[in-house]
N, C-alpha and C positions, 0 to 999 in steps of 0.2 A: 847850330846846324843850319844849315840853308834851306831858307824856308820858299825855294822860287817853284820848286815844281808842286808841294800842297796848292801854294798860292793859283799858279796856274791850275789847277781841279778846279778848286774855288771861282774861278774865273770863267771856265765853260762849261761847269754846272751851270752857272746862272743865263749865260747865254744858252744855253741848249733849253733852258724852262722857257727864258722869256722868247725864245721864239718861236714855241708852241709845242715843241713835241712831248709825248709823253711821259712825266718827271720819271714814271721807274726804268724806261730805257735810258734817259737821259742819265741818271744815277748809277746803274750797271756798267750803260758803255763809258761812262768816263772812267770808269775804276778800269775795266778792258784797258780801253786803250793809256791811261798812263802805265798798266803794267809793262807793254811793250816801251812805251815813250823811253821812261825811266830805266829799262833794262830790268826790271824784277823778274826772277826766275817765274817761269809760269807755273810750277807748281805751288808755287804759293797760294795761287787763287785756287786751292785746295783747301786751306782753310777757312776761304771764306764760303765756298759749298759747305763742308761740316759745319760750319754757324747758323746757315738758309736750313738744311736737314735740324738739327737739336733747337733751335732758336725760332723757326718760325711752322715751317711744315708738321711736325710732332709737337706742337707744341698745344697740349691741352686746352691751358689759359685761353687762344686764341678761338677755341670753339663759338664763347660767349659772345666775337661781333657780331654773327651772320644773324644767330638770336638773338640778341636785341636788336637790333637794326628790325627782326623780322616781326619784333614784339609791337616795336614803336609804329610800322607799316599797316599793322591791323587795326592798330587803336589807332589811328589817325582816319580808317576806315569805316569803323566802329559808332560814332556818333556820337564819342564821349564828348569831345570837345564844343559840339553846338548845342547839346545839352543842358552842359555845363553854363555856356554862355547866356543864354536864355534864364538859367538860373538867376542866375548874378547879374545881373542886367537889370532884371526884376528888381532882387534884393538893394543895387548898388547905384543906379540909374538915376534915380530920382535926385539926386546931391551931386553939386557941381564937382567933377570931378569923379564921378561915381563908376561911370561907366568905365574909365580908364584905368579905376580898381579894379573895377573886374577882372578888365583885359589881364592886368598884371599877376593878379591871382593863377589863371586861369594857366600862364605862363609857367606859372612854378609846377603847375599841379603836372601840365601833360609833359613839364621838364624831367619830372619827379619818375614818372612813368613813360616815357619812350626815349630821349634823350636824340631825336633827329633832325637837326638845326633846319636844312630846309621845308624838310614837312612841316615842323611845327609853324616857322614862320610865314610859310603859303597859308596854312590851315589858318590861323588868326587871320590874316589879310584879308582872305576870300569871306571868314564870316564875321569881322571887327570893322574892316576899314569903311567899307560902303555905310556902314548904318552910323560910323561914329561921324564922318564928314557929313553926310546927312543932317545930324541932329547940330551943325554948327562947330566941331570941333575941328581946331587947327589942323591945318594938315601936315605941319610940322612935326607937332608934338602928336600926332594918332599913329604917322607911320615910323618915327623916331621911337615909341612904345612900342611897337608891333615888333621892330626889329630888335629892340634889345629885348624883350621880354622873351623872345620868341629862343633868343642864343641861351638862353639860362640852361640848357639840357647839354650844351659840353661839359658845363660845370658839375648839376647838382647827377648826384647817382641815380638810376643807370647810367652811367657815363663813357662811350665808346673813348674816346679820349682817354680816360683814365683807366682803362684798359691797358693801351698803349703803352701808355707812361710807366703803369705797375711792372709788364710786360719789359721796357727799353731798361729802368733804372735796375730791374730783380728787385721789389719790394711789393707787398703785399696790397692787391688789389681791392681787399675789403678793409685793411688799413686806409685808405685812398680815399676810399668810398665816402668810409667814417670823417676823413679829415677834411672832403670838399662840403659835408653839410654843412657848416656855420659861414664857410666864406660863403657859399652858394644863397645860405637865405640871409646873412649880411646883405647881399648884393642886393637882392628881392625885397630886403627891409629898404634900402636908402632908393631905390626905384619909388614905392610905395611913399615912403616922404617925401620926395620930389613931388611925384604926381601930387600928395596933397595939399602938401607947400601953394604949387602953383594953381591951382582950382581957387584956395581961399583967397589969394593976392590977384590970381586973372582968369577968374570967375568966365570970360566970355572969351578965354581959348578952350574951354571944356564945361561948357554951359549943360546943367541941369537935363535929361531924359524926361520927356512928359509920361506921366502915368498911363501905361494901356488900359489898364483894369481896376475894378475896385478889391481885389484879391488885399486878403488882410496877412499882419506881418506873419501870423504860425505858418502862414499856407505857403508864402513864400519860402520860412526856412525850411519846411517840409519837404518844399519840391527841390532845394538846393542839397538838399540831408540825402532823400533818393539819388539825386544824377552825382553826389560825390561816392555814392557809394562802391562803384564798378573800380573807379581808379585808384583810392584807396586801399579797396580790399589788395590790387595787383600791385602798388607800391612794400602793402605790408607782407606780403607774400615773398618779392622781389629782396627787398632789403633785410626785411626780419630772418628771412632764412639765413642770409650771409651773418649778421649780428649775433642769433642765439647759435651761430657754431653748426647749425643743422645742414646746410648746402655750399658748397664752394661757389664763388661767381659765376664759373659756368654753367654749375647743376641751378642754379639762381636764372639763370638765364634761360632755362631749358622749360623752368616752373614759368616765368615771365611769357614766355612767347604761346606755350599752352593755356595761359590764365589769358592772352589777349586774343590769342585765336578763338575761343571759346565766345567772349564777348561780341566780336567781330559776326563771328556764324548767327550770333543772337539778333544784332541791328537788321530792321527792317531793310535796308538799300544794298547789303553782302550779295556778292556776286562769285561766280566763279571768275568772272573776267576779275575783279579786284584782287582776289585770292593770288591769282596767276602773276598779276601782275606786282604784287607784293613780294612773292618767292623771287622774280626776274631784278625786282630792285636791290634787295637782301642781296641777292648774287655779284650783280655787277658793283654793288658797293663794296662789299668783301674782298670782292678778286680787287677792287682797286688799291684795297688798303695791304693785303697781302703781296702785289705783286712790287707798289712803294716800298714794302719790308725788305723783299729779296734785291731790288735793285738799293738799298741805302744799305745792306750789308756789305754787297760788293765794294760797295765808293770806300764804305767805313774804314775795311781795314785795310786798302790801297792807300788810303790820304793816312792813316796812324803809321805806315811803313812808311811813308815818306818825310814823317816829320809833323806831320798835320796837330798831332798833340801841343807838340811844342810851340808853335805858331799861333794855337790859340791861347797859349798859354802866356806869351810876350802879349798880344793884343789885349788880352785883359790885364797886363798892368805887371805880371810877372810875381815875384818875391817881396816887391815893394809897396805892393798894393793893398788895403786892408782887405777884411772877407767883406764889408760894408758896401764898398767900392766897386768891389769884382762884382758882388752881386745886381748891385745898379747899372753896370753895366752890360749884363745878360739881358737884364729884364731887359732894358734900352735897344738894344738887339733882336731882343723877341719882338720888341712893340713895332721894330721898323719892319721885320721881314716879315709881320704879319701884315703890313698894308700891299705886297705883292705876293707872298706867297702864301699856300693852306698850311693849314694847321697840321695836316697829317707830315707834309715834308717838313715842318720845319724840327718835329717831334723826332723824326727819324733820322734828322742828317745834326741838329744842332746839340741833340740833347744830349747824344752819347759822347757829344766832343766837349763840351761842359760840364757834364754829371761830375768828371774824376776832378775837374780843380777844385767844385764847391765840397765835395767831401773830405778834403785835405783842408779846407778853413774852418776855422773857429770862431762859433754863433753862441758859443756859451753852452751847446746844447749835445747831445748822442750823436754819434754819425747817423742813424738810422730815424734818427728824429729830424737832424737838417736835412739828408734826404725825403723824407716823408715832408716837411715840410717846403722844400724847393721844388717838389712837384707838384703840390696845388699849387703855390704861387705861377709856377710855369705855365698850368691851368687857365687861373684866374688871368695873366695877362694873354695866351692863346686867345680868349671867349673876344678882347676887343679885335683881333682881326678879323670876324666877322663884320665889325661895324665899320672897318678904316676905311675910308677911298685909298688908292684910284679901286683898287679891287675886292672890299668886301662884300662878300658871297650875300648875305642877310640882306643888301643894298639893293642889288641885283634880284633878288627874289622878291623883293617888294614893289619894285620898279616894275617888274614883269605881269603884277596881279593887278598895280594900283590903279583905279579908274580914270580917267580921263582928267584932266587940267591938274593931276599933281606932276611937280615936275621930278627930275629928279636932282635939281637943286633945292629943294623942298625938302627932302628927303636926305639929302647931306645935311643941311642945317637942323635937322629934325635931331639929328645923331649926336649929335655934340656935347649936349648937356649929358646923354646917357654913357659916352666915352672916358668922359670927364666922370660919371660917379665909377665907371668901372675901375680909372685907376686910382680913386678914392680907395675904393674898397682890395686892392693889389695894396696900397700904401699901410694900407689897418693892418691888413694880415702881415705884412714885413714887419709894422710895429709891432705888432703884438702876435708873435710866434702861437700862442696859446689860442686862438681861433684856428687854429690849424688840429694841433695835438695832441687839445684835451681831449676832445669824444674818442678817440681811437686809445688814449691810453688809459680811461673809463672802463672802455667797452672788452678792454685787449683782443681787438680781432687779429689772429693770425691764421 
Protein backbone atom coordinates (compact mmCIF):
# COMPACT_ATOMS: atom_id res chain seq x y z
CA UNK A 1 0.00 0.00 0.00
CA UNK A 2 1.24 3.54 -0.52
CA UNK A 3 2.24 4.80 2.31
CA UNK A 4 2.57 8.89 1.10
CA UNK A 5 -0.64 10.23 2.45
CA UNK A 6 -0.21 8.50 6.31
CA UNK A 7 3.33 9.78 5.78
CA UNK A 8 2.16 13.29 4.97
CA UNK A 9 -0.31 13.15 8.50
CA UNK A 10 2.91 12.40 10.03
CA UNK A 11 4.41 15.26 8.54
CA UNK A 12 2.06 18.13 9.62
CA UNK A 13 1.21 16.75 12.69
CA UNK A 14 4.63 17.46 13.73
CA UNK A 15 4.79 20.72 12.02
CA UNK A 16 1.42 21.99 13.25
CA UNK A 17 3.04 20.97 17.36
CA UNK A 18 6.33 22.45 16.71
CA UNK A 19 4.89 25.64 15.58
CA UNK A 20 2.98 26.17 18.66
CA UNK A 21 -0.61 25.40 18.31
CA UNK A 22 -2.61 23.43 20.40
CA UNK A 23 -1.65 19.49 19.90
CA UNK A 24 -5.41 18.45 20.33
CA UNK A 25 -6.50 20.84 17.52
CA UNK A 26 -3.62 20.07 15.70
CA UNK A 27 -4.55 16.17 15.96
CA UNK A 28 -8.31 16.61 15.18
CA UNK A 29 -7.76 19.00 12.23
CA UNK A 30 -5.32 17.04 10.61
CA UNK A 31 -7.44 13.97 10.70
CA UNK A 32 -10.38 16.73 9.18
CA UNK A 33 -8.52 17.75 6.67
CA UNK A 34 -6.80 14.62 5.18
CA UNK A 35 -10.38 13.24 5.30
CA UNK A 36 -11.15 15.74 2.56
CA UNK A 37 -7.49 15.61 1.06
CA UNK A 38 -7.64 11.83 0.63
CA UNK A 39 -11.39 11.72 -0.68
CA UNK A 40 -12.69 9.68 2.47
CA UNK A 41 -16.33 9.54 2.52
CA UNK A 42 -17.23 12.00 5.42
CA UNK A 43 -19.19 9.79 7.02
CA UNK A 44 -16.75 7.89 8.17
CA UNK A 45 -15.60 10.48 10.67
CA UNK A 46 -18.62 8.81 12.22
CA UNK A 47 -16.85 6.36 13.64
CA UNK A 48 -14.47 8.24 15.07
CA UNK A 49 -17.33 10.45 17.04
CA UNK A 50 -18.78 6.78 18.37
CA UNK A 51 -14.94 6.16 19.72
CA UNK A 52 -14.74 10.06 21.42
CA UNK A 53 -18.73 9.08 22.99
CA UNK A 54 -17.71 4.99 24.36
CA UNK A 55 -14.03 5.54 24.63
CA UNK A 56 -13.41 8.90 26.28
CA UNK A 57 -16.65 10.91 27.33
CA UNK A 58 -18.61 7.80 29.10
CA UNK A 59 -15.85 6.45 30.08
CA UNK A 60 -15.78 5.79 33.80
CA UNK A 61 -12.06 4.80 34.12
CA UNK A 62 -11.35 8.30 33.08
CA UNK A 63 -13.20 9.95 36.25
CA UNK A 64 -10.03 9.03 38.30
CA UNK A 65 -7.67 12.02 36.45
CA UNK A 66 -9.43 15.03 37.75
CA UNK A 67 -9.10 13.14 41.23
CA UNK A 68 -6.03 12.53 41.44
CA UNK A 69 -4.54 15.29 39.96
CA UNK A 70 -7.17 16.97 42.62
CA UNK A 71 -5.64 14.69 45.42
CA UNK A 72 -2.06 15.41 44.53
CA UNK A 73 -3.06 19.59 44.40
CA UNK A 74 -3.93 19.38 48.16
CA UNK A 75 -1.23 17.40 49.47
CA UNK A 76 1.18 19.61 47.81
CA UNK A 77 -0.89 22.30 49.82
CA UNK A 78 -1.00 20.42 52.73
CA UNK A 79 2.47 20.72 54.45
CA UNK A 80 3.17 17.11 54.04
CA UNK A 81 6.14 17.56 52.10
CA UNK A 82 8.21 20.24 54.27
CA UNK A 83 7.32 18.36 57.15
CA UNK A 84 8.58 15.59 55.90
CA UNK A 85 11.62 17.20 54.89
CA UNK A 86 12.52 18.77 58.07
CA UNK A 87 12.11 15.20 59.35
CA UNK A 88 14.70 13.69 57.29
CA UNK A 89 16.99 16.32 57.26
CA UNK A 90 17.30 15.82 60.77
CA UNK A 91 17.57 12.13 60.68
CA UNK A 92 19.83 12.10 57.28
CA UNK A 93 21.72 15.53 57.37
CA UNK A 94 24.46 14.92 59.35
CA UNK A 95 26.27 12.00 56.74
CA UNK A 96 27.72 13.10 53.66
CA UNK A 97 25.36 12.54 51.44
CA UNK A 98 22.49 12.65 53.81
CA UNK A 99 20.56 15.23 53.02
CA UNK A 100 20.20 14.22 49.30
CA UNK A 101 18.62 10.83 50.91
CA UNK A 102 16.44 12.57 52.16
CA UNK A 103 15.48 14.53 49.16
CA UNK A 104 15.23 11.25 47.32
CA UNK A 105 13.13 9.48 50.00
CA UNK A 106 10.99 12.26 50.09
CA UNK A 107 10.44 11.84 46.18
CA UNK A 108 9.12 8.37 46.42
CA UNK A 109 6.86 9.07 49.17
CA UNK A 110 4.93 12.30 47.62
CA UNK A 111 5.39 10.09 44.25
CA UNK A 112 3.60 7.33 46.00
CA UNK A 113 0.80 9.86 46.98
CA UNK A 114 -0.01 12.56 44.36
CA UNK A 115 1.79 11.44 41.20
CA UNK A 116 1.99 15.42 39.73
CA UNK A 117 5.49 15.83 38.08
CA UNK A 118 5.49 19.52 38.08
CA UNK A 119 4.21 20.10 41.57
CA UNK A 120 6.16 17.77 43.02
CA UNK A 121 9.23 19.10 41.35
CA UNK A 122 8.64 22.95 42.19
CA UNK A 123 7.62 21.69 45.66
CA UNK A 124 11.27 19.99 46.32
CA UNK A 125 13.00 22.94 44.59
CA UNK A 126 11.41 25.73 46.58
CA UNK A 127 12.15 23.75 49.88
CA UNK A 128 15.48 21.46 48.91
CA UNK A 129 17.51 23.54 46.61
CA UNK A 130 18.25 26.79 48.58
CA UNK A 131 19.22 25.07 51.83
CA UNK A 132 21.18 22.16 49.80
CA UNK A 133 23.39 24.90 47.86
CA UNK A 134 23.59 26.65 51.04
CA UNK A 135 25.25 23.88 52.93
CA UNK A 136 27.91 23.46 49.87
CA UNK A 137 26.21 20.93 47.70
CA UNK A 138 26.86 20.87 43.87
CA UNK A 139 24.51 22.46 41.95
CA UNK A 140 24.70 19.90 39.51
CA UNK A 141 23.94 17.03 41.44
CA UNK A 142 21.15 19.09 43.96
CA UNK A 143 19.07 20.20 40.99
CA UNK A 144 19.85 16.91 38.77
CA UNK A 145 18.28 15.21 42.18
CA UNK A 146 15.41 17.50 42.34
CA UNK A 147 14.39 16.79 38.98
CA UNK A 148 14.72 13.15 38.68
CA UNK A 149 13.41 12.39 42.13
CA UNK A 150 10.81 14.74 41.63
CA UNK A 151 9.43 12.73 37.90
CA UNK A 152 9.29 9.35 40.03
CA UNK A 153 5.21 10.12 40.37
CA UNK A 154 4.49 9.21 36.35
CA UNK A 155 5.90 6.07 37.21
CA UNK A 156 5.13 4.79 40.75
CA UNK A 157 0.93 4.53 41.45
CA UNK A 158 -1.21 6.87 41.63
CA UNK A 159 -0.11 7.22 38.32
CA UNK A 160 -2.19 9.55 35.78
CA UNK A 161 0.05 8.01 33.04
CA UNK A 162 -0.86 4.80 33.82
CA UNK A 163 -4.15 5.59 33.75
CA UNK A 164 -3.95 6.46 30.23
CA UNK A 165 -2.03 3.54 29.12
CA UNK A 166 -4.66 0.97 31.12
CA UNK A 167 -7.27 3.30 29.46
CA UNK A 168 -5.39 3.34 25.35
CA UNK A 169 -4.13 -0.56 25.59
CA UNK A 170 -7.87 -2.02 27.34
CA UNK A 171 -5.85 -3.55 30.27
CA UNK A 172 -6.41 -3.32 33.70
CA UNK A 173 -5.30 -0.37 35.56
CA UNK A 174 -4.76 -1.96 38.89
CA UNK A 175 -2.77 -4.51 36.97
CA UNK A 176 -0.53 -1.39 35.83
CA UNK A 177 -0.54 -0.17 39.24
CA UNK A 178 0.79 -3.57 40.68
CA UNK A 179 3.26 -3.96 37.74
CA UNK A 180 4.88 -0.11 37.96
CA UNK A 181 5.90 -0.75 41.82
CA UNK A 182 9.17 -2.60 41.49
CA UNK A 183 10.36 -0.73 38.32
CA UNK A 184 9.28 2.39 40.24
CA UNK A 185 11.37 1.62 43.54
CA UNK A 186 13.98 -0.20 41.17
CA UNK A 187 14.42 3.20 40.02
CA UNK A 188 14.45 5.01 43.60
CA UNK A 189 16.82 2.06 44.62
CA UNK A 190 19.70 2.86 41.93
CA UNK A 191 18.97 6.84 42.51
CA UNK A 192 19.71 6.04 46.22
CA UNK A 193 22.98 4.17 45.33
CA UNK A 194 24.18 6.57 43.12
CA UNK A 195 23.61 9.31 45.64
CA UNK A 196 25.66 7.06 48.06
CA UNK A 197 28.21 5.89 45.84
CA UNK A 198 29.06 9.47 45.17
CA UNK A 199 28.93 11.14 48.89
CA UNK A 200 31.44 8.16 49.92
CA UNK A 201 33.89 8.82 46.74
CA UNK A 202 33.15 13.02 46.66
CA UNK A 203 32.32 13.67 49.89
CA UNK A 204 32.70 17.56 49.11
CA UNK A 205 29.85 17.67 46.28
CA UNK A 206 27.34 16.65 49.15
CA UNK A 207 29.33 17.53 52.19
CA UNK A 208 27.99 16.75 55.70
CA UNK A 209 24.68 19.13 57.28
CA UNK A 210 25.90 20.61 60.65
CA UNK A 211 23.81 19.64 63.59
CA UNK A 212 20.94 22.29 64.59
CA UNK A 213 20.26 20.72 67.86
CA UNK A 214 21.27 18.22 70.36
CA UNK A 215 17.70 16.33 69.76
CA UNK A 216 18.62 12.49 70.40
CA UNK A 217 18.29 9.68 67.69
CA UNK A 218 14.33 8.36 69.44
CA UNK A 219 13.18 12.01 69.09
CA UNK A 220 14.33 12.20 65.78
CA UNK A 221 12.60 8.97 64.54
CA UNK A 222 9.64 9.94 66.42
CA UNK A 223 9.24 13.09 64.68
CA UNK A 224 9.81 11.30 61.28
CA UNK A 225 7.26 8.36 62.48
CA UNK A 226 4.61 11.42 63.06
CA UNK A 227 5.09 13.58 59.71
CA UNK A 228 5.15 9.97 57.70
CA UNK A 229 2.14 9.23 59.06
CA UNK A 230 -0.67 11.44 56.94
CA UNK A 231 0.99 10.08 53.72
CA UNK A 232 1.15 6.68 54.30
CA UNK A 233 -2.16 6.29 55.89
CA UNK A 234 -3.43 7.98 52.16
CA UNK A 235 -0.94 5.74 50.13
CA UNK A 236 -2.63 2.65 52.10
CA UNK A 237 -6.02 3.85 51.56
CA UNK A 238 -5.20 4.78 47.87
CA UNK A 239 -3.49 1.52 46.79
CA UNK A 240 -4.71 -1.06 49.45
CA UNK A 241 -8.26 -0.48 48.33
CA UNK A 242 -7.42 -1.14 44.54
CA UNK A 243 -5.22 -4.49 45.93
CA UNK A 244 -7.79 -6.14 48.40
CA UNK A 245 -10.52 -5.93 45.55
CA UNK A 246 -12.45 -3.47 47.76
CA UNK A 247 -12.44 -0.05 45.25
CA UNK A 248 -11.88 0.11 41.49
CA UNK A 249 -9.13 2.98 40.70
CA UNK A 250 -11.61 5.40 40.27
CA UNK A 251 -13.75 4.78 43.58
CA UNK A 252 -9.56 4.79 44.78
CA UNK A 253 -9.43 7.87 43.53
CA UNK A 254 -12.47 9.35 44.94
CA UNK A 255 -11.09 7.86 48.67
CA UNK A 256 -7.60 9.55 47.66
CA UNK A 257 -8.79 13.00 46.97
CA UNK A 258 -11.16 12.94 50.28
CA UNK A 259 -8.23 11.51 52.47
CA UNK A 260 -6.06 14.57 50.91
CA UNK A 261 -8.65 17.15 51.09
CA UNK A 262 -9.14 16.29 54.64
CA UNK A 263 -5.48 16.83 55.36
CA UNK A 264 -5.14 19.92 53.30
CA UNK A 265 -8.37 21.60 55.60
CA UNK A 266 -6.15 20.47 58.60
CA UNK A 267 -2.56 22.38 57.64
CA UNK A 268 -2.34 25.47 59.43
CA UNK A 269 -1.69 27.79 55.82
CA UNK A 270 -5.24 26.19 53.78
CA UNK A 271 -6.93 28.80 52.36
CA UNK A 272 -10.03 29.09 50.32
CA UNK A 273 -7.81 30.99 47.70
CA UNK A 274 -5.53 27.42 47.54
CA UNK A 275 -8.67 25.36 47.53
CA UNK A 276 -10.09 27.31 44.50
CA UNK A 277 -7.18 27.33 43.09
CA UNK A 278 -6.59 23.48 43.20
CA UNK A 279 -10.25 22.69 41.73
CA UNK A 280 -9.11 25.46 38.61
CA UNK A 281 -5.72 23.27 38.13
CA UNK A 282 -7.56 19.83 38.51
CA UNK A 283 -9.79 21.37 35.72
CA UNK A 284 -7.63 22.77 33.18
CA UNK A 285 -5.36 19.77 33.60
CA UNK A 286 -8.16 17.33 32.83
CA UNK A 287 -9.75 19.21 29.98
CA UNK A 288 -6.08 19.15 28.68
CA UNK A 289 -5.78 15.58 28.73
CA UNK A 290 -9.36 14.91 27.58
CA UNK A 291 -9.56 17.11 24.86
CA UNK A 292 -5.68 15.50 23.47
CA UNK A 293 -7.95 12.16 23.71
CA UNK A 294 -10.79 13.47 21.40
CA UNK A 295 -8.29 15.18 18.89
CA UNK A 296 -5.71 11.71 18.86
CA UNK A 297 -9.10 9.74 18.05
CA UNK A 298 -9.89 11.66 15.32
CA UNK A 299 -5.95 11.55 13.54
CA UNK A 300 -6.20 7.60 14.86
CA UNK A 301 -8.52 6.22 12.76
CA UNK A 302 -7.99 8.78 9.58
CA UNK A 303 -4.02 7.71 9.61
CA UNK A 304 -5.25 3.61 10.21
CA UNK A 305 -7.82 4.20 6.88
CA UNK A 306 -5.07 5.38 5.25
CA UNK A 307 -2.60 2.82 5.64
CA UNK A 308 -0.92 4.41 8.79
CA UNK A 309 -0.79 0.69 10.40
CA UNK A 310 0.93 -0.72 7.70
CA UNK A 311 3.63 2.11 7.58
CA UNK A 312 4.43 1.67 10.91
CA UNK A 313 4.59 -1.62 10.39
CA UNK A 314 7.47 -1.60 7.36
CA UNK A 315 9.35 1.14 9.67
CA UNK A 316 9.86 -1.27 12.51
CA UNK A 317 11.51 -3.69 10.47
CA UNK A 318 8.26 -5.74 9.02
CA UNK A 319 8.19 -9.84 9.12
CA UNK A 320 11.76 -9.84 9.20
CA UNK A 321 12.50 -8.26 12.29
CA UNK A 322 12.74 -10.22 15.53
CA UNK A 323 10.21 -9.18 18.61
CA UNK A 324 13.80 -8.19 20.40
CA UNK A 325 14.42 -5.70 17.72
CA UNK A 326 11.03 -4.16 16.93
CA UNK A 327 11.00 -3.70 20.57
CA UNK A 328 14.27 -1.56 20.79
CA UNK A 329 13.20 0.19 18.36
CA UNK A 330 9.86 1.65 19.96
CA UNK A 331 11.52 2.23 22.94
CA UNK A 332 14.24 4.19 20.56
CA UNK A 333 11.30 6.08 19.30
CA UNK A 334 9.77 6.87 22.53
CA UNK A 335 13.27 8.09 23.91
CA UNK A 336 13.68 10.49 20.87
CA UNK A 337 10.07 12.06 20.65
CA UNK A 338 10.20 12.32 24.40
CA UNK A 339 13.01 15.00 24.04
CA UNK A 340 10.27 17.30 21.98
CA UNK A 341 7.18 16.08 22.83
CA UNK A 342 4.93 15.28 26.21
CA UNK A 343 4.24 12.39 27.30
CA UNK A 344 0.54 12.65 27.03
CA UNK A 345 0.71 13.10 23.05
CA UNK A 346 3.15 10.63 22.51
CA UNK A 347 0.79 8.01 24.59
CA UNK A 348 -2.12 9.00 22.41
CA UNK A 349 -0.82 9.08 18.90
CA UNK A 350 2.17 6.47 19.20
CA UNK A 351 0.81 3.94 21.48
CA UNK A 352 -2.25 2.73 19.68
CA UNK A 353 -0.14 2.54 16.41
CA UNK A 354 2.40 0.22 18.19
CA UNK A 355 0.24 -1.69 20.82
CA UNK A 356 -1.08 -4.21 17.73
CA UNK A 357 2.59 -5.24 16.23
CA UNK A 358 4.12 -6.00 19.81
CA UNK A 359 1.03 -8.09 20.56
CA UNK A 360 1.40 -10.26 17.60
CA UNK A 361 5.28 -10.92 18.74
CA UNK A 362 6.64 -13.50 20.82
CA UNK A 363 8.43 -12.58 24.23
CA UNK A 364 8.00 -16.11 25.40
CA UNK A 365 5.20 -14.74 27.46
CA UNK A 366 0.74 -14.41 27.43
CA UNK A 367 -0.43 -11.76 25.13
CA UNK A 368 -1.83 -10.02 28.28
CA UNK A 369 1.41 -10.28 30.07
CA UNK A 370 3.54 -8.65 27.03
CA UNK A 371 1.10 -6.19 26.98
CA UNK A 372 1.09 -5.59 30.79
CA UNK A 373 4.44 -5.70 30.40
CA UNK A 374 5.08 -3.06 27.35
CA UNK A 375 3.25 -0.75 29.09
CA UNK A 376 5.43 -0.14 32.16
CA UNK A 377 8.23 -0.26 29.98
CA UNK A 378 6.57 2.41 27.83
CA UNK A 379 6.17 4.03 31.31
CA UNK A 380 9.51 3.71 32.60
CA UNK A 381 11.07 5.11 29.21
CA UNK A 382 8.05 8.20 29.06
CA UNK A 383 9.46 9.21 32.97
CA UNK A 384 13.04 10.17 30.94
CA UNK A 385 11.34 12.77 28.76
CA UNK A 386 10.85 14.79 31.44
CA UNK A 387 14.58 14.95 31.92
CA UNK A 388 15.64 15.16 27.93
CA UNK A 389 16.61 18.62 26.52
CA UNK A 390 15.91 20.70 24.26
CA UNK A 391 12.38 20.32 26.09
CA UNK A 392 12.13 18.50 29.25
CA UNK A 393 9.37 19.87 31.36
CA UNK A 394 11.30 18.92 34.99
CA UNK A 395 14.35 21.26 33.33
CA UNK A 396 12.09 24.01 32.87
CA UNK A 397 10.61 23.78 36.31
CA UNK A 398 13.70 23.89 37.94
CA UNK A 399 15.18 26.65 36.01
CA UNK A 400 12.23 28.74 36.79
CA UNK A 401 12.53 28.27 40.88
CA UNK A 402 16.37 27.87 40.82
CA UNK A 403 18.22 30.81 42.71
CA UNK A 404 20.41 32.94 41.20
CA UNK A 405 24.01 31.76 39.78
CA UNK A 406 22.70 28.20 38.74
CA UNK A 407 22.72 28.07 35.41
CA UNK A 408 20.91 26.18 33.23
CA UNK A 409 23.83 24.50 31.92
CA UNK A 410 24.25 23.35 35.42
CA UNK A 411 21.31 21.92 35.31
CA UNK A 412 21.65 19.90 31.93
CA UNK A 413 24.86 18.45 33.27
CA UNK A 414 23.07 17.79 36.56
CA UNK A 415 20.67 15.33 34.48
CA UNK A 416 22.82 13.02 32.93
CA UNK A 417 23.93 10.59 35.44
CA UNK A 418 20.11 10.35 36.38
CA UNK A 419 19.08 9.74 32.40
CA UNK A 420 21.59 7.24 32.27
CA UNK A 421 20.18 5.30 35.47
CA UNK A 422 16.80 5.64 34.07
CA UNK A 423 17.68 3.75 31.18
CA UNK A 424 19.52 1.39 33.28
CA UNK A 425 16.58 0.61 34.98
CA UNK A 426 14.16 0.55 31.13
CA UNK A 427 17.21 -2.03 30.38
CA UNK A 428 16.46 -4.49 33.87
CA UNK A 429 12.95 -4.39 33.26
CA UNK A 430 13.31 -5.55 29.24
CA UNK A 431 15.82 -8.08 30.91
CA UNK A 432 14.03 -9.35 33.35
CA UNK A 433 10.21 -9.44 32.36
CA UNK A 434 9.54 -10.65 35.96
CA UNK A 435 9.98 -6.93 37.71
CA UNK A 436 7.25 -6.23 35.87
CA UNK A 437 4.64 -9.24 36.31
CA UNK A 438 5.26 -10.82 39.31
CA UNK A 439 3.41 -8.59 41.89
CA UNK A 440 0.25 -8.37 39.77
CA UNK A 441 0.16 -12.13 39.14
CA UNK A 442 0.66 -12.48 43.12
CA UNK A 443 -1.74 -10.12 43.85
CA UNK A 444 -4.29 -11.21 40.61
CA UNK A 445 -5.73 -7.66 40.54
CA UNK A 446 -8.43 -7.53 37.99
Amino acid sequence: MDHAWPLAMLALLFVGIFAGYPVAFVLAGTGVAFTFLADIPLLFLSLGVSRIYSGTLTNWLLIAVPLFVFMGLMLERSGVAARLLRSMAGLFGPLPGGYAVAVTLIGVIMAASTGIIGASVVLMGLLALPAMLANGYDARVSTGLIAASGTLGILLPPSIMLIILGDTLRISVGDLFMGAVFPGLLLAGLYLAYIVVLGLLRPRLMPPLPRGDSVGLGRRLADLARDLLAPLALIVTVLGSIIAGIATPTESAALGAVGALVLALAAPDMSWRSFADALRESTKTSAMIIFVMIGATIFSVVFKRLGGDGLIESLLGGDDAGPYQVLFMIMLLVFVLGMFLEWVEITLVVLPLVAPVIAGLDFGMTESQTMLWFAVLFAVNLQTSFLTPPFGYALFYIRGIAPEGVTIGDIYRGIVPFVAIQLAALGLAIAFPQIVTWLPERLLVH
